[in-house]
C-alpha positions, 0 to 999 in steps of 0.5 A: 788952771795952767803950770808955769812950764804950761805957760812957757811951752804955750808961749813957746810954741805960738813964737811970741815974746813975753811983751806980747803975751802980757799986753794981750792978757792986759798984765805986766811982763812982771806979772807974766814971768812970776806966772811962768814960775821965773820970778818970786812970788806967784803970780795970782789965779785971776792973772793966770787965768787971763793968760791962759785965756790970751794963750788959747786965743792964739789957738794954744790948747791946755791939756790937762793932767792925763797919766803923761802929765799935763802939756800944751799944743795947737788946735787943729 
């Protein structure tokens, strides 16, 4: 599972808009910010996946819970 500060840093990081990253994943911009944590409610584990997915597709890497906290960051 990915954070929604997981998601906008990936994002961030890959220099794509919302519009992009929400057609990629095949949810709506709605969906994307609600899984970012910008709007209410959350969005659901299925969307979130499908994020997540369309992310490392990108070539974004999930970094889990280490002690440092979880984070985001490009394969090599």
């Amino acid at each position: 599972m990915a954070n929604p500060a997981q998601i906008r840093a990936a994002r961030s990081l890959i220099g794509m808009s919302q519009t992009e990253i929400a057609q990629a994943a095949g949810v709506s911009v709605s969906t994307l910010k609600r899984a970012e944590g910008t709007i209410h409610p959350p969005a659901s584990a299925d969307s979130v996946a499908a994020i997540r997915a369309a992310l490392e597709a990108t070539g974004v890497e999930f970094i889990p819970e280490n002690g440092g906290g979880p984070g985001v960051r490009l394969k090599k």
